[in-house]
C-alpha positions as CSV (number, residue, x, y, z in Angstrom):
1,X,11.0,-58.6,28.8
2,X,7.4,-59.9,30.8
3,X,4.6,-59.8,29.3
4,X,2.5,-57.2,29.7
5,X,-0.1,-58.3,32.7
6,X,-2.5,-55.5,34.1
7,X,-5.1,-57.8,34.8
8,X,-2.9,-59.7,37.4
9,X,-1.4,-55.6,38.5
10,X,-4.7,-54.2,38.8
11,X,-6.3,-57.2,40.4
12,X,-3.3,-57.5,42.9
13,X,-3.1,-53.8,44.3
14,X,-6.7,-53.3,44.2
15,X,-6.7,-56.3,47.1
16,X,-3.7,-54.5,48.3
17,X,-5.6,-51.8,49.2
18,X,-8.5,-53.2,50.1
19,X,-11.3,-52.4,48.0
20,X,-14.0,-53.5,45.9
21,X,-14.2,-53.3,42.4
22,X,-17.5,-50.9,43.0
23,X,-15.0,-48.8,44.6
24,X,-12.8,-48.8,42.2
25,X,-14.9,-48.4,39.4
26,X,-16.4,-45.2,41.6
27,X,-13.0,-43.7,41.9
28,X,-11.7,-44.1,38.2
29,X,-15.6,-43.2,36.6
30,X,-16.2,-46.3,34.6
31,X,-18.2,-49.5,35.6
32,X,-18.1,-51.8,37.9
33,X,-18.3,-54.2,34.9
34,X,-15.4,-52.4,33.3
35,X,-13.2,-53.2,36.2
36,X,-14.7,-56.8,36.1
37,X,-13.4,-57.3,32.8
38,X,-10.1,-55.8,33.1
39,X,-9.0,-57.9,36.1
40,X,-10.4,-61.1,33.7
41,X,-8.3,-59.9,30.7
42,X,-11.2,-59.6,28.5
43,X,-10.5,-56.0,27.9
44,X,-8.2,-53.6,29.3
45,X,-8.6,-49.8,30.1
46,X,-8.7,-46.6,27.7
47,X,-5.5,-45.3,27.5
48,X,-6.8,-41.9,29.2
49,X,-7.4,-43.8,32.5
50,X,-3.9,-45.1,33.1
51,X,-2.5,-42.6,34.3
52,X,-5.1,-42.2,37.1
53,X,-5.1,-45.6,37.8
54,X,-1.2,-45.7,38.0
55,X,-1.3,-42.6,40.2
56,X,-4.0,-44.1,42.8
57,X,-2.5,-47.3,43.3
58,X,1.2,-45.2,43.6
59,X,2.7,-47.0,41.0
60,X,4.2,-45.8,37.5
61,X,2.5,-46.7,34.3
62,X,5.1,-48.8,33.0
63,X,4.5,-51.3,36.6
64,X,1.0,-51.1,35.7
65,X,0.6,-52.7,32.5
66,X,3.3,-54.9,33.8
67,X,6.0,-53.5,31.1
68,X,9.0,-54.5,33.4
69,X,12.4,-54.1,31.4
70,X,14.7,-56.7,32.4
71,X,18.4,-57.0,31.5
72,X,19.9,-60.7,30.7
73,X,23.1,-61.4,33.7
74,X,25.9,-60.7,30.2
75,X,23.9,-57.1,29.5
76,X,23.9,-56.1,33.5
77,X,27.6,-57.4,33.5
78,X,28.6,-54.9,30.6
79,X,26.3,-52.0,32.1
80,X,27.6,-52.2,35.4
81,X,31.7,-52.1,33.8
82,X,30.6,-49.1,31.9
83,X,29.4,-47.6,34.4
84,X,32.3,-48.3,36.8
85,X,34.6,-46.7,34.3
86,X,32.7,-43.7,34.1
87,X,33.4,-43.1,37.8
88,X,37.2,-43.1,37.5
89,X,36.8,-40.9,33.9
90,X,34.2,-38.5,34.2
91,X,33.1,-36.3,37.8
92,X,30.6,-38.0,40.1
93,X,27.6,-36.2,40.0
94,X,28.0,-37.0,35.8
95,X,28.7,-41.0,36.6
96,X,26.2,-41.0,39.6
97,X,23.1,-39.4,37.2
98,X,24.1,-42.1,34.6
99,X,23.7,-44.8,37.4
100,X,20.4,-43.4,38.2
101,X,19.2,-42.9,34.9
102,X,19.3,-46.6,34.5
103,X,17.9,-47.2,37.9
104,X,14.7,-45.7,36.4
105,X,14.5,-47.4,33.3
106,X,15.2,-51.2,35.1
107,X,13.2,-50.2,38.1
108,X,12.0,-53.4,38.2
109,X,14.7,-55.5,37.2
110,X,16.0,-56.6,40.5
111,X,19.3,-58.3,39.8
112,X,20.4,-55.2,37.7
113,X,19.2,-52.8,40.6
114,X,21.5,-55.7,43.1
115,X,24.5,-54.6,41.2
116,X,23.8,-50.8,40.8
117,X,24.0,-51.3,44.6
118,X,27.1,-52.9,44.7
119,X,28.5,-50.1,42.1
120,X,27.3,-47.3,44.5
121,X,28.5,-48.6,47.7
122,X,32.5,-49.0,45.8
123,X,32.4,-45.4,44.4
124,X,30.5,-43.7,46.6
125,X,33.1,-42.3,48.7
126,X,34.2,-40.4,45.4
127,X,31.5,-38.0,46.2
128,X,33.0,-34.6,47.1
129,X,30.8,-33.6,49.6
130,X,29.4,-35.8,53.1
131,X,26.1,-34.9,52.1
132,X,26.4,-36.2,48.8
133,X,28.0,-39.3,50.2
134,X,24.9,-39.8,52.3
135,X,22.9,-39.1,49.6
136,X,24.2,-42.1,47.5
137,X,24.2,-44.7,50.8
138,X,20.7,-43.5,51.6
139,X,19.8,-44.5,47.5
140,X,21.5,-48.0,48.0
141,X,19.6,-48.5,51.1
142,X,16.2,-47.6,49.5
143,X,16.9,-50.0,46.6
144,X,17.6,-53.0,48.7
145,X,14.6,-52.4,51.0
146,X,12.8,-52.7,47.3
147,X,14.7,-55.6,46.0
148,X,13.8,-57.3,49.8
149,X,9.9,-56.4,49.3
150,X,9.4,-57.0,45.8
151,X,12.2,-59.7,44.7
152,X,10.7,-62.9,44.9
153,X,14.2,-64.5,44.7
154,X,15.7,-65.7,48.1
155,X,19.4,-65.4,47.4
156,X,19.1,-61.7,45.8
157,X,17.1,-61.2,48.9
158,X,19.9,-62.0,51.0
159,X,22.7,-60.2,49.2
160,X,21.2,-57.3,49.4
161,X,20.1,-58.0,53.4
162,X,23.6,-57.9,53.4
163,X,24.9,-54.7,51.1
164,X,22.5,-52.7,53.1
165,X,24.0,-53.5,56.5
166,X,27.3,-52.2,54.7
167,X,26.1,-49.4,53.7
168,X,24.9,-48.6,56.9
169,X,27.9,-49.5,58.7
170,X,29.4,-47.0,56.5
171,X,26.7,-44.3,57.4
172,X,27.4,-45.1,61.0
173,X,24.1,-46.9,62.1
174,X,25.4,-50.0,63.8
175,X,22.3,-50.4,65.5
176,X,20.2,-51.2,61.9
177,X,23.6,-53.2,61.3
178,X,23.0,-55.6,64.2
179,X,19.3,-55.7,63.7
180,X,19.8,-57.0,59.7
181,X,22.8,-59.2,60.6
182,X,22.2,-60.4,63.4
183,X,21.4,-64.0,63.8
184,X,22.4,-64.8,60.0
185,X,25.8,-66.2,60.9
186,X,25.3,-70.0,60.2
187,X,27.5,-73.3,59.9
188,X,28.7,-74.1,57.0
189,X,25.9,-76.0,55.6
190,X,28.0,-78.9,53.6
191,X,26.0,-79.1,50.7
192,X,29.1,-78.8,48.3
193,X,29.8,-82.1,49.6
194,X,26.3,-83.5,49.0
195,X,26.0,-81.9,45.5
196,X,29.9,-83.7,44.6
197,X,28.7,-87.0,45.9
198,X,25.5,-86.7,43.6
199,X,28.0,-86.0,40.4
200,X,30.1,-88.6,41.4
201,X,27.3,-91.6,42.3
202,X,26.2,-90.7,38.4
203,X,29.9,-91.2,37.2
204,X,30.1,-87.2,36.9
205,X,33.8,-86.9,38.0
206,X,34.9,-83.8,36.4
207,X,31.7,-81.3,37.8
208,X,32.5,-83.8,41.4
209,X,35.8,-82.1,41.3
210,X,34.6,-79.2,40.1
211,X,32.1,-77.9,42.7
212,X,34.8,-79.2,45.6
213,X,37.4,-76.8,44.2
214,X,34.7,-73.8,44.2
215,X,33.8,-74.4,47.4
216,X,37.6,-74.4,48.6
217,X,38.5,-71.0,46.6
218,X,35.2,-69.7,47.9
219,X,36.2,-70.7,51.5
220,X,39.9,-70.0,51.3
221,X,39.1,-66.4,50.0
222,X,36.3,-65.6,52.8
223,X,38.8,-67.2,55.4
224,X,41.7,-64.8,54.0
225,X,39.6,-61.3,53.4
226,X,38.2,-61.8,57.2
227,X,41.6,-62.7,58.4
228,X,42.7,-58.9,56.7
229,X,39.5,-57.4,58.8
230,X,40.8,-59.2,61.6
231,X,43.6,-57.7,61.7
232,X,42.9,-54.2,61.8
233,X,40.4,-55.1,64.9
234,X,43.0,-56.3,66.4
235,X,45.7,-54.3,65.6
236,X,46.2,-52.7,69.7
237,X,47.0,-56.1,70.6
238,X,50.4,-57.1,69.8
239,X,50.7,-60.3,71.0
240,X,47.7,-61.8,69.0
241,X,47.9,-59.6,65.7
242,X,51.7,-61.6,65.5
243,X,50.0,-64.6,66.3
244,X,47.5,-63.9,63.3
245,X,50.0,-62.9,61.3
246,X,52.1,-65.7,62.2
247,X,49.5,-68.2,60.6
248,X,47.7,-66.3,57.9
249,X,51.1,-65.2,55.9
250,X,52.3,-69.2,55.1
251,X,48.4,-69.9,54.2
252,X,48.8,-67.6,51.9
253,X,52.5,-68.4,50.7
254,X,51.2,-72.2,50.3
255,X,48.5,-71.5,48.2
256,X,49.9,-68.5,45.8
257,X,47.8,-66.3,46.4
258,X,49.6,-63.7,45.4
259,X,49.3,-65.1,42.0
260,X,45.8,-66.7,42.2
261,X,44.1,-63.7,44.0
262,X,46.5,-60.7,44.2
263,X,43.1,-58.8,46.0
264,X,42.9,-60.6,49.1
265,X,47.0,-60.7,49.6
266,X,47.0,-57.2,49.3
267,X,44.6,-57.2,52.2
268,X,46.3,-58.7,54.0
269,X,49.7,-56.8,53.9
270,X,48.2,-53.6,54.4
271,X,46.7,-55.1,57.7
272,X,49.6,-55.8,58.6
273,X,51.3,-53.0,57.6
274,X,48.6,-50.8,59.5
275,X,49.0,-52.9,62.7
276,X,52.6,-53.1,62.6
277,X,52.5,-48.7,62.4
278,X,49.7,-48.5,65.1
279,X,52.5,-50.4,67.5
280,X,55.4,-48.2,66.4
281,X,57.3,-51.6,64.9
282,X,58.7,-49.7,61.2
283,X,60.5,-51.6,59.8
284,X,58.0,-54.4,60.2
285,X,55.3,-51.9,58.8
286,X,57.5,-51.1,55.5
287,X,58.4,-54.8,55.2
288,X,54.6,-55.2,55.0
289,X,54.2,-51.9,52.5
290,X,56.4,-53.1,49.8
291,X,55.0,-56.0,49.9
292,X,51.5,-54.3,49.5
293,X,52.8,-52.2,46.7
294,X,54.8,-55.5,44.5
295,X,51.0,-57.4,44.8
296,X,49.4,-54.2,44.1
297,X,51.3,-53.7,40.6
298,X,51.3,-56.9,39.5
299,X,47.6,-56.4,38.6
300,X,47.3,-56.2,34.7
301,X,44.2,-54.7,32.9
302,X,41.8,-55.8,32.3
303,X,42.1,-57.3,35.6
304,X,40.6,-61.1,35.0
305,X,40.3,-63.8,37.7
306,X,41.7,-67.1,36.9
307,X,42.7,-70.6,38.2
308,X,46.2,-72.1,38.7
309,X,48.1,-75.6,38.6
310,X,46.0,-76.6,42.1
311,X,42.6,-74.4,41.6
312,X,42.6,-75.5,37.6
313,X,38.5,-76.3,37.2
314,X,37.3,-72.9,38.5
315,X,37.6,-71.0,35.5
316,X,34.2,-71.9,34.1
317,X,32.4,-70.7,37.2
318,X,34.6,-67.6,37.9
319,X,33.2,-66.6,34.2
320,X,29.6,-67.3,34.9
321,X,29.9,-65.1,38.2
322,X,27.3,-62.1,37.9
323,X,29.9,-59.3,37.3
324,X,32.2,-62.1,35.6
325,X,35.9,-62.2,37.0
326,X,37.2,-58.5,36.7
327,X,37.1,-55.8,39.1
328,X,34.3,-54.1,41.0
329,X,35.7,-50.7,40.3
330,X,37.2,-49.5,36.9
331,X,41.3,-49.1,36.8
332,X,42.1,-45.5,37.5
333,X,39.5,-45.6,40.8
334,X,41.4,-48.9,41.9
335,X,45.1,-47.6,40.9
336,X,44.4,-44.2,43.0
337,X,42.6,-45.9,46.0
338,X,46.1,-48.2,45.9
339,X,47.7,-44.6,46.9
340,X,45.3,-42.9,49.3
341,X,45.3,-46.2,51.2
342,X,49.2,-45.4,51.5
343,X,49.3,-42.1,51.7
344,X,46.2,-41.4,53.7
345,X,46.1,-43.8,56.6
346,X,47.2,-42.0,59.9
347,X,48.7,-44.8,60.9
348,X,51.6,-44.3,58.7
349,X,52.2,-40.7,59.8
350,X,55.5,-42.5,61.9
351,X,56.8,-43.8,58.5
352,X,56.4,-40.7,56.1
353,X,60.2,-39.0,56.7
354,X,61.6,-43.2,56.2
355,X,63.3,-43.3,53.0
356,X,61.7,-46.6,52.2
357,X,58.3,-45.2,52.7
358,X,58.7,-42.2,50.0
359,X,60.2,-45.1,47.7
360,X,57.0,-46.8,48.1
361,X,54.8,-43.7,47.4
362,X,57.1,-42.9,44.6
363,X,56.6,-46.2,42.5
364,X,53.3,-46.7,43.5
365,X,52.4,-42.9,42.1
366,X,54.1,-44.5,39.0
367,X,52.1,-47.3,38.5
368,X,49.2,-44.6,38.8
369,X,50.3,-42.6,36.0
370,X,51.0,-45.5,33.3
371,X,48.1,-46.6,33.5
């Protein structure tokens, strides 16, 4: 929790606005030496006059006496779970007014509001109506415009630069997409390396090793989930989606993923599965389903991130991530969208009289229901 600061609030949007403490004072009816002495901290106003001053410099009370609830990153962890499992248990507009509810209340506590966005944009689409989808994107657009103005961190600042250009790639505006995006694609700076060579100079070995393996897992899993976008962008193009698929598969065979990061390999198949549909090649396209479904049930909940024989100093880190290692979406909303992605696409219309098709549907509305 901050301390409560209206000299610096009152002081800061006065100058915001533009005006002299004479002006104030005028407005709100006290003196000019009143004013004086609240911006100094010597005294602070009657309780009768916060709300006016709240109200003229568009703010609540709460930001005005500089009452800012925060959340620690283990409490926003646990709200944003709860939360996530009220999507998949209760009807949206209940879960959505919960997430808004505390939206309110930690109005100014940016890296909770970062994740309610996050939360949003994976459950959104659970909305019944378009209008209520839009709704929800519009709400997670709003909230990262604040967390860009008002955050003074730079990296939640970027992350949620980028959760808004998703959520408006999702509401169709690729034109606000290019103009947030564009021109933020950079080399990878190398400072893993520096920050490795620092641990080991000081005889640091184990954190040396350590912050090399994140970075690999970091860039082994960003190589892999673009790889699965890749795919479907490429899908009309035989001869390079075999190519890609060709070359991603045995990355992903050499390093387990299928055990380390059952997510990403999942993306992967249904890519290919997708592509292998769009170019009428069926038995390719179930080879690439079951393979879809196995990965998809071999995900036990409480779904936990881990590290394996090669990857065995992550751990640590993947437990200090903000949202820890589980999930961004509770269990029955990922175990149905492991259906609808199935049963949904259009590109598997050609597949659904193919007995191996229904088997696939069959077990994976099984896994559903033991859930």
């Amino acid at each position: 929790m901050k301390e409560i600061n209206i000299a610096k609030v009152v002081t800061v949007k006065r100058k915001e606005k533009g005006i002299t403490q004479d002006a104030l004072a005028e407005y709100i009816g006290v003196t000019k030496a009143s004013v004086s002495k609240w911006e100094t901290g010597q005294s602070y106003p009657d309780i009768t006059i916060l709300p006016k001053l709240a109200t003229y410099f568009n703010i609540t009370i709460d930001e005005l006496i500089g009452y800012l609830p925060q959340m620690d990153k283990e409490e926003i962890k646990k709200t944003y779970q709860g939360l996530a499992d009220d999507f998949g248990r209760s009807p949206f507009d209940e879960a959505y007014k919960k997430v808004t509810q505390v939206i309110d209340k930690y109005y100014s506590c940016f890296p909770l509001l970062l994740q309610m966005t996050l939360l949003l944009l994976n459950h959104h689409m659970l909305a019944e109506s378009q209008e209520k989808k839009n709704e929800v994107l519009e709400e997670i657009i709003t909230l990262c415009r604040r967390i860009k103005t008002e955050s003074e961190d730079v990296w939640l600042s970027k992350q949620a630069n980028s959760i808004e250009a998703m959520a408006q790639m999702v509401h169709g505006n690729s034109l606000e997409v290019l103009e947030l995006l564009e021109g933020t694609i950079r080399p990878m700076s190398g400072d893993e390396v520096t920050l490795a060579g620092a641990y080991q100079s000081r005889g640091e070995m184990d954190k040396a090793k350590a912050v090399l393996q994140i970075s690999m897992y970091q860039h082994v899993l960003s190589f892999m989930s673009t790889a699965g976008s890749y795919l479907m962008l490429v899908a009309n193009e035989p001869l390079i989606f075999s190519l890609v698929m060709d070359r991603i598969l045995p990355v992903g065979e050499a390093l387990e993923l299928n055990e380390l990061n059952a997510n990403v390999m999942a993306q992967i198949y249904y890519g290919g599965a997708h592509g292998y549909a769009i170019q009428g090649r069926t038995e390719e396209s179930l080879d690439m389903l079951r393979r879809y479904s196995k990965v998809c049930k071999t995900l036990r909940y409480p779904y936990k991130l881990k590290g394996d024989e090669f990857f065995d100093r992550i751990d640590e880190w993947l437990k200090e991530l903000d949202l820890g290692n589980g999930p961004p979406r509770g269990e029955k909303v990922v175990k149905e969208g492991m259906l609808q992605a199935v049963t949904m696409n259009p590109a598997f219309t050609i597949l659904h009289e193919e007995t191996g098709y229904k088997n696939i549907v069959s077990e994976l509305t099984d896994f559903i229901g033991g859930h």
